[in-house]
C-alpha positions as CSV (number, residue, x, y, z in Angstrom):
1,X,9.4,11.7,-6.2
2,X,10.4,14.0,-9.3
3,X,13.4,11.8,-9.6
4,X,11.0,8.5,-9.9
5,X,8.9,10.4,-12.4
6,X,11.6,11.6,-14.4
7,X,12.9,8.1,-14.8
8,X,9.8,6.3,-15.7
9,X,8.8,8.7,-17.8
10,X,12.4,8.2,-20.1
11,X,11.6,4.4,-19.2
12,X,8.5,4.6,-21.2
13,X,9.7,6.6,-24.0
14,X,12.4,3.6,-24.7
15,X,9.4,1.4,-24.3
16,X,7.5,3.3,-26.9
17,X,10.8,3.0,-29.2
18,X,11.2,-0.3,-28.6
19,X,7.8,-0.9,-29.6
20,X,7.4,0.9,-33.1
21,X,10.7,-0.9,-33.9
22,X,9.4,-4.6,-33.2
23,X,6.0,-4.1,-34.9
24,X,3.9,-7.3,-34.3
25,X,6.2,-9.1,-32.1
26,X,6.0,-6.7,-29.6
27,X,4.1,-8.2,-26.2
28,X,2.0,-5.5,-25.4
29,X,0.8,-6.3,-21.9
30,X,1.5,-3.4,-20.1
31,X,4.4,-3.8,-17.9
32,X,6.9,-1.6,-16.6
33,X,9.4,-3.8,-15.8
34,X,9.8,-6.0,-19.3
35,X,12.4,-7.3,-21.7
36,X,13.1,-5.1,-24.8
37,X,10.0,-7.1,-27.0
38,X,7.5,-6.2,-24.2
39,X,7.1,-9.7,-22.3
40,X,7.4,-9.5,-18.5
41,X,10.9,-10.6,-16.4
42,X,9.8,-13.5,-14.7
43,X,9.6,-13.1,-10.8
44,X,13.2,-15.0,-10.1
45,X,15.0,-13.1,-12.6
46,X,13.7,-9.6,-10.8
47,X,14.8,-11.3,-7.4
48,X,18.3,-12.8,-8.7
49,X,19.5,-9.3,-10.1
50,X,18.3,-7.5,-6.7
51,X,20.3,-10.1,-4.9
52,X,23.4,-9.5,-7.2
53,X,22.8,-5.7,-6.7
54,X,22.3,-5.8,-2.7
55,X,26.0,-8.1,-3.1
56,X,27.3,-5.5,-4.9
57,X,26.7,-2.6,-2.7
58,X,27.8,-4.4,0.3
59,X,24.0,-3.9,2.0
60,X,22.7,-6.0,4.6
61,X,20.9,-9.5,3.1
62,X,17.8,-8.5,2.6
63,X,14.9,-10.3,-0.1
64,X,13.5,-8.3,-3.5
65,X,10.0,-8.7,-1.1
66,X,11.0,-7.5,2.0
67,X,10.9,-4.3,0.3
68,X,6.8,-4.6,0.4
69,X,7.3,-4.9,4.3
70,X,9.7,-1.7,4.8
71,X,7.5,0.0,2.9
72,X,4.6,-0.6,4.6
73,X,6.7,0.0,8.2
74,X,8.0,3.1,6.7
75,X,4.2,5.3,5.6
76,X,2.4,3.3,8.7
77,X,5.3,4.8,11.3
78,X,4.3,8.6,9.2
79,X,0.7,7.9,9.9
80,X,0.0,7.2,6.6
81,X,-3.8,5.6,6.8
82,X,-4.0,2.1,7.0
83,X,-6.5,1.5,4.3
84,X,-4.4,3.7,2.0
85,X,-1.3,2.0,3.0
86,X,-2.9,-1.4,1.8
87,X,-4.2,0.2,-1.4
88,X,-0.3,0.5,-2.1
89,X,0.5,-3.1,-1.0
């Protein structure tokens, strides 16, 4: 958890950089996951680079969404509350 932390916090840092230096054409919407002028990746450009990435590492096929599922699996088999567990979803 520190780990994910640490890394989104440097994430948004180089968002914040990236937004003083493109002034007005910056795309302001809020997203974590964006290009360098703020505008959203596009759902089949998130699930092509996973793709190449799960290739790359030799992993069993597996789909960008069928994360959503494992996760789910994985806090429901801990007893993680149901309700909270689809507050995540």
């Amino acid at each position: 958890m520190e780990v994910t932390l640490k890394e989104l916090k440097t994430h948004k840092k180089a968002q914040l950089e990236n937004k003083l230096k493109s002034h007005e054409h910056y795309d302001d919407s809020g997203f974590i996951c964006c290009w360098d002028n703020g505008k959203p990746f596009r759902p089949p450009h998130i699930s092509g680079l996973f793709r190449k990435s799960v290739k790359k590492l030799d992993y069993p096929k597996i789909r960008f969404h069928d994360l959503r599922h494992t996760h789910a699996t994985m806090l429901l088999s801990q007893g993680v509350n149901p309700k909270i567990v689809s507050e995540r979803l």
